[in-house]
N, C-alpha and C positions, 0 to 999 in steps of 0.2 A: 604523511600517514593516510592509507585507505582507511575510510567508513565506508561498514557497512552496515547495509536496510535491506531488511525484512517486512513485507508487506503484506498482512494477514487477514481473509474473508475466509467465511463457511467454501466457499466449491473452489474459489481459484479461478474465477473464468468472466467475472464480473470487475469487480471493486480490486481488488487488490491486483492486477495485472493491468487494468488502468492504470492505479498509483505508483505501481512499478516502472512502466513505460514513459508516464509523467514524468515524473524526478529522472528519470536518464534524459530527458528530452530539454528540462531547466539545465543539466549538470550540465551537458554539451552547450547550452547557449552560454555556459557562466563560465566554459571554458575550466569545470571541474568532474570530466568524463572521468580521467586518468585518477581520481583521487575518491569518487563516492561508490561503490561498488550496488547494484542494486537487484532484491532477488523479491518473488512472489511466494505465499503458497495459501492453501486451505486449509481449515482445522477440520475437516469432513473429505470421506476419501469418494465423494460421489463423483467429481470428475477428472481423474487422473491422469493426466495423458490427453487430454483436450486441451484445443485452442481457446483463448479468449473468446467471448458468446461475440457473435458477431452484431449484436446492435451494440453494443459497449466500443467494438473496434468502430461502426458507423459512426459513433455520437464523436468520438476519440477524432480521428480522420474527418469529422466535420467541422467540427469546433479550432480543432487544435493542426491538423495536416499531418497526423503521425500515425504510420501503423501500429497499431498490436502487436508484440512479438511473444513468444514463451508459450510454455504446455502447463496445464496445473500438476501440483504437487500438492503432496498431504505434506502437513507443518510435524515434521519429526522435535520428540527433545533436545536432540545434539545443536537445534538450530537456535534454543537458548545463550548457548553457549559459543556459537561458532560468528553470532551476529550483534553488531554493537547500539543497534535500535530496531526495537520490533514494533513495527504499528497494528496494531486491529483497529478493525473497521467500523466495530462495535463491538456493546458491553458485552453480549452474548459470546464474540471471538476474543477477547479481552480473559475471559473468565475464562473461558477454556486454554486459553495458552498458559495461563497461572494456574491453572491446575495441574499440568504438566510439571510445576517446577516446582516439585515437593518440597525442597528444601528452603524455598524463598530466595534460595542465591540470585536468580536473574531478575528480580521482580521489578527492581529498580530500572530495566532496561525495556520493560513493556510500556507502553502509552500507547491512548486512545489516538487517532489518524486525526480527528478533528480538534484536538488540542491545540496544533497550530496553525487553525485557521484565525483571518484575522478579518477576514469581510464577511463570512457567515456565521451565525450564533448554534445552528445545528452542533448536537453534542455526539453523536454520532452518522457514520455516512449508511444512508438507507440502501437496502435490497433491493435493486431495480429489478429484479430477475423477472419478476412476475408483472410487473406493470407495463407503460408504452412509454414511447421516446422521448416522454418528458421527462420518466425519472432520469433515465441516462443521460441527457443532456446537464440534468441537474447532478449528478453526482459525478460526472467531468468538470462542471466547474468550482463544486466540493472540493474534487482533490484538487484543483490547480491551487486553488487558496491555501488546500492545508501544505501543501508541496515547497508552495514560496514559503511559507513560513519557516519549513521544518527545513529548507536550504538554510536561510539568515539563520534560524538556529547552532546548524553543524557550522558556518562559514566565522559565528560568531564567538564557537567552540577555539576554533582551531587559529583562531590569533593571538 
């Protein structure tokens, strides 16, 4: 069975193509490429069609040895529906992806990204956009924690 992840920040060009490219980078070492399907986008249509911010691909490519890949998208409704866990990045993206889903049907499939982390107490992953390289460095090793977890999660799903 494919799972698929949805991975949700305000612009798309920060946090959530980070955690996108994360989890594809664990899937391949777990030898679960072919099985976890993984996509980004943003709840705000400010950068559409842009590359990941290039200190997020620096910190990414420091830390970890992996490029960036993907353009931002806006987070459509259909993607409720078409994806089997949606993470935001925060309450602020959290609340807006459940606003979109009037009926409550998907509600159950949204969670906070920092849910499954298991070495940081952070309850949501902060907005580097505006800071310097600390925050990005910190918020690549956010999502590597929430990432492991949210794998053991699906891996523990699916036995």
């Amino acid at each position: 069975m494919t799972y698929k992840l949805l991975f949700v920040c305000l612009g798309n060009i920060c946090r959530s193509p980070a955690a996108e490219n994360i989890m594809n980078h664990l899937s391949k070492e777990n030898g679960l490429s072919g099985s976890i399907v993984c996509d980004s986008a943003g709840t705000s249509s400010y950068h559409i069609g842009s590359p990941p911010d290039r200190r997020m691909s620096a910190a990414a490519a420091q830390k970890l040895g992996i490029q960036l890949q993907g353009r931002a998208r806006q987070f459509q409704k259909s993607d409720l529906q078409e994806f089997d866990l949606i993470l935001a990045m925060d309450k602020d993206n959290y609340a807006d992806i459940l606003a979109l889903d009037t009926s409550s049907k998907y509600h159950h499939k949204v969670k906070l990204m920092c849910d499954f982390c298991s070495r940081h107490t952070l309850k949501e992953v902060p907005d580097p956009y505006y800071g310097g390289a600390e925050g990005f460095n910190q918020v690549i090793e956010l999502l590597v924690d929430a990432c492991e977890g949210l794998l053991n999660h699906i891996t523990a799903q699916q036995v």
